[in-house]
C-alpha positions in Angstrom: -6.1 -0.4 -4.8 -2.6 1.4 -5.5 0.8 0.7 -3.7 1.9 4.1 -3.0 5.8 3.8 -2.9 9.4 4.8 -4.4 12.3 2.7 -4.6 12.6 -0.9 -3.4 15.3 -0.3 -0.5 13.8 -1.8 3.1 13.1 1.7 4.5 10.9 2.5 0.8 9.2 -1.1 1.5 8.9 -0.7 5.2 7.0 3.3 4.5 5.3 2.0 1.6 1.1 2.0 1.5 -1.7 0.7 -0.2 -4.4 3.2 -1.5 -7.7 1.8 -0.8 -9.8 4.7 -1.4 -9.5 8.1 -1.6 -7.9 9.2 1.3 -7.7 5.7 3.0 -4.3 3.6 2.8 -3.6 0.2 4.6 -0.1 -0.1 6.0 1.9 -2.5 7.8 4.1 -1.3 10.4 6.9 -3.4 10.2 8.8 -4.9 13.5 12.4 -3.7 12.1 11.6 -0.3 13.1 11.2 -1.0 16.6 12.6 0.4 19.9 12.3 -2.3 22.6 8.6 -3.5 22.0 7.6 0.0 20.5 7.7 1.2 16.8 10.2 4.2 16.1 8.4 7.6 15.9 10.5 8.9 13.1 9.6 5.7 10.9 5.9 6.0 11.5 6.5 10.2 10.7 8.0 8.9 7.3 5.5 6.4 6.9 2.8 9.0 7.4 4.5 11.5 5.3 4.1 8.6 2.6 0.5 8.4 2.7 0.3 12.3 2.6 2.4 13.1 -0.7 0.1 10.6 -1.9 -3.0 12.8 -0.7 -1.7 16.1 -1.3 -0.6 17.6 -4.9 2.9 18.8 -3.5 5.9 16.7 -3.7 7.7 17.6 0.1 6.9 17.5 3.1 8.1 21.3 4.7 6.7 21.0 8.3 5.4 18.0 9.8 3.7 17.8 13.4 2.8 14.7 15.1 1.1 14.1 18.4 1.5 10.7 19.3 -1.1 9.4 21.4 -0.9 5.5 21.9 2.0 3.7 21.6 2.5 1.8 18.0 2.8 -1.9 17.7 4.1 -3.9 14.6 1.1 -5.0 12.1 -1.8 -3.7 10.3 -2.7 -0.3 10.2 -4.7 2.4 8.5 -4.0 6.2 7.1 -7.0 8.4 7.1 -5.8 11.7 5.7 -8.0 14.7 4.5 -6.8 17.4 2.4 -7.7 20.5 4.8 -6.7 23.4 1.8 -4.2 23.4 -1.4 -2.6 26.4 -3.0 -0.3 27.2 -5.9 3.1 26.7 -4.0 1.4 24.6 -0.5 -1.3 22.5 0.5 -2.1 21.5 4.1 -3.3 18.2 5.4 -3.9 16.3 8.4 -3.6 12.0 9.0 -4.2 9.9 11.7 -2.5 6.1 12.1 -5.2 4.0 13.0 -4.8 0.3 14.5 -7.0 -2.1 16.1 -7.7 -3.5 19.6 -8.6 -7.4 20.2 -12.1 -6.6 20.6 -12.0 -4.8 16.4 -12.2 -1.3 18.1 -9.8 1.5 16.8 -7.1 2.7 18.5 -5.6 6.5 17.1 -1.6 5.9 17.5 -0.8 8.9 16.0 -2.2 12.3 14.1 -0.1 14.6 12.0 -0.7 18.0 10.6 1.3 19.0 7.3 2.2 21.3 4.8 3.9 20.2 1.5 5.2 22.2 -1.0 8.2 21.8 -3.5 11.8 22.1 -2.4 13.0 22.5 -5.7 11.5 25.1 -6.5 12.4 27.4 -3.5 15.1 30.0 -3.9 18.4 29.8 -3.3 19.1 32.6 -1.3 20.7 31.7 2.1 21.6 34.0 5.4 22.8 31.6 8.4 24.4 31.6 11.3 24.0 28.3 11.7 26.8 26.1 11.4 27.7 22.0 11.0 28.5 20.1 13.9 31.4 19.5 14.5 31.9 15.7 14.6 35.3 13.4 14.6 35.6 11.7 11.1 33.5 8.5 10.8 36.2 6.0 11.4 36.8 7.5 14.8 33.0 7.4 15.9 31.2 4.5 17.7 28.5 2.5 15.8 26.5 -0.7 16.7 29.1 -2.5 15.6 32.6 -2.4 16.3 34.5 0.6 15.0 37.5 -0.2 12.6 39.5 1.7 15.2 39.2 -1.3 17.4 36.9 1.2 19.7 33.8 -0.3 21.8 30.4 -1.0 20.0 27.3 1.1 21.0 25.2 -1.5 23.4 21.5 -2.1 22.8 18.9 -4.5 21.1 16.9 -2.8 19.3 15.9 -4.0 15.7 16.1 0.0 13.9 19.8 -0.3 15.1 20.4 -3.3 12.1 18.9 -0.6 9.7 21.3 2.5 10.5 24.3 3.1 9.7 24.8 4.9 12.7 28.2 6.6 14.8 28.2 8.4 17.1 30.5 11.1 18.3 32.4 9.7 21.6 32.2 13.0 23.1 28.1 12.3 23.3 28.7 8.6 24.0 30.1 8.5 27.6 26.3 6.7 28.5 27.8 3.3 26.2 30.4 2.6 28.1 28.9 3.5 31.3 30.2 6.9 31.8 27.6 9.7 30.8 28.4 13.3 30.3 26.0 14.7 32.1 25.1 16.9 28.9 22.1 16.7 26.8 24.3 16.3 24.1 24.1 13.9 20.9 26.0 14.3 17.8 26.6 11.5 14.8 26.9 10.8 11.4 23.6 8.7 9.9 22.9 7.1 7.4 20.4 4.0 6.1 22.5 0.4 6.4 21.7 -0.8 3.1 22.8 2.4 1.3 19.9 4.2 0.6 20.9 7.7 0.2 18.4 10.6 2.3 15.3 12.3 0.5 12.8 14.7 2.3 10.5 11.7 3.5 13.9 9.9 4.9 14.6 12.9 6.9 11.8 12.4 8.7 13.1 9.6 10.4 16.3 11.1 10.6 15.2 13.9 13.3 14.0 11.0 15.6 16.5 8.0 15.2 19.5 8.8 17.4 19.7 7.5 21.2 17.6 9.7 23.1 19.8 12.3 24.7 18.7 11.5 28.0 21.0 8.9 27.7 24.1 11.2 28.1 22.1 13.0 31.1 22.3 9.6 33.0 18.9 8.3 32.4 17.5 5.2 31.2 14.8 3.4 29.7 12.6 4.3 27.0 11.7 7.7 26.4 8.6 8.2 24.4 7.5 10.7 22.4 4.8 13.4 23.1 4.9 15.7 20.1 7.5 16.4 17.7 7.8 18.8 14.9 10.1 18.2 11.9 11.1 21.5 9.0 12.6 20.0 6.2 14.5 23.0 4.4 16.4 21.4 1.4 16.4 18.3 -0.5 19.8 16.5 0.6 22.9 15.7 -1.5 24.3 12.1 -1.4 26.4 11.0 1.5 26.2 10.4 4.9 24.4 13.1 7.1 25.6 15.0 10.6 22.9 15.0 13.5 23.3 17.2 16.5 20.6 17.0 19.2 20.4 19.3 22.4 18.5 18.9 25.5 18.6 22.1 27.7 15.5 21.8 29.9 14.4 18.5 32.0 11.5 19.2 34.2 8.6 17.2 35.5 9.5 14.3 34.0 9.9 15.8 30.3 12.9 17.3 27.9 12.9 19.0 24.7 15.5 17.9 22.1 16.1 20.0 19.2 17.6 18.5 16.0 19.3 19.9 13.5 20.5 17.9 10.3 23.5 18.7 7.8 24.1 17.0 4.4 27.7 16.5 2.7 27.2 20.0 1.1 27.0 21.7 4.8 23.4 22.7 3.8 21.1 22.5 6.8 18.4 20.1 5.1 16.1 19.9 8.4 15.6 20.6 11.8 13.3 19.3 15.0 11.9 20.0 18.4 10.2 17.0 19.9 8.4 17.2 23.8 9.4 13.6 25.0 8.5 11.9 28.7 11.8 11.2 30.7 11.9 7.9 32.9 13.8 9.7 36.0 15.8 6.2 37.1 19.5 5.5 37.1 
């Protein structure tokens, strides 16, 4: 058996897995990653990407796809992965997140289809329109705690919350203090709260940590998700990283929200659209 894992911050000890056999990894899914009674979806994507640069012979993770079937719950799990084809600069594989029912019968939580490849190696040729968000500085955005600015807190109880370091931009955070935009709209600077600085396999919790935008719509309650697809495009630079998320369709009871994320070098390092069930109250 081999720990599969790369640094000792929380989020490297939280994603970290145990290779069993070939293939197979045990994991534990850890209760600081939750939202309400649920585990975070971007956590178990990084967690998943973990088992799968251990599987696959290239480094990154380029594009990620989940379906998430059953919710998670904090405890034991277990990674199946198979290698579905390699190549000189990709290789493709699949996982699925396996736990277990009180009567020993397996549950499927979650299966992913990936291709990794190496971002370093990728040329450095760039033609955008795209652009950074623009966000207020960080001292003038609202976090779970108070802001230095003396400005209110962001409400909630959920555990991931003690693991960001997380503000938003108050243009997107009218739903904290009660008064939502009405725009599917959320924008903020992120980081990890103890420090860690991003990597590829960080990102992937990146594209799915913010408050769900349905928040700012006027919405409440949880709002799971159905499928979501992560690009990672470039290995980030140090620092804090810009999130902007956009919701332009609600319909029968589900919303899109596309992600984009921006390092301190205004490189775009990766983007998301995840298909997510709305809870049509307040």
């Amino acid at each position: 058996m081999a720990l599969v894992t790369h640094g000792n911050s929380e989020f490297d000890r939280d994603t970290a897995v145990t290779r069993r056999a070939p293939g197979v990894y045990d994991a534990h899914l850890s209760a600081g990653w939750t939202i309400i009674q649920a585990v975070n979806g971007g956590y178990l994507l990084a967690l998943m990407g973990r088992a799968l640069g251990d599987a696959l012979p290239h480094p990154d993770p380029m594009s990620v796809t989940a379906h998430y079937l059953t919710a998670s719950v904090p405890g034991p799990a277990v990674i199946r992965t198979e290698v579905v084809r390699t190549g000189r600069t990709m290789s493709t594989g699949t996982a699925s997140l396996i736990q277990f029912a009180e009567d020993g019968s397996e549950v499927e939580r979650l299966r992913v289809l990936a291709a990794y490849g190496d971002l370093g190696a990728l040329p450095d040729d760039v033609r955008t329109t795209a652009k950074p968000p623009a966000i207020p500085p960080y001292e003038h955005c609202l976090g779970t705690d108070s802001a230095p600015d003396g400005r209110p807190a962001i409400p909630g109880s959920t555990a991931i919350a003690e693991r960001l370091a997380l503000r938003l931009d108050p243009a997107t955070a009218g739903w904290a203090v009660g008064a939502p935009s009405g725009k599917g709209e959320m924008r903020a600077w992120f980081g990890l709260a103890d420090g860690r600085e991003p990597d590829p396999l960080s990102l992937l919790l990146t594209v799915d940590a913010l408050p769900p935008t349905a928040f700012e719509m006027g919405l409440s309650g949880w709002v799971p998700t159905v499928e979501l697809t992560a690009h990672i495009r470039h290995r980030p630079a140090p620092g804090p990283l810009r999130v902007a998320i956009t919701t332009r369709n609600l319909a029968g009871g589900f919303l899109e929200e596309d992600a984009e994320v921006w390092d301190s070098e205004d490189r775009l390092v990766a983007q998301s659209r995840q298909l997510a069930r709305a809870i049509l109250q307040g």
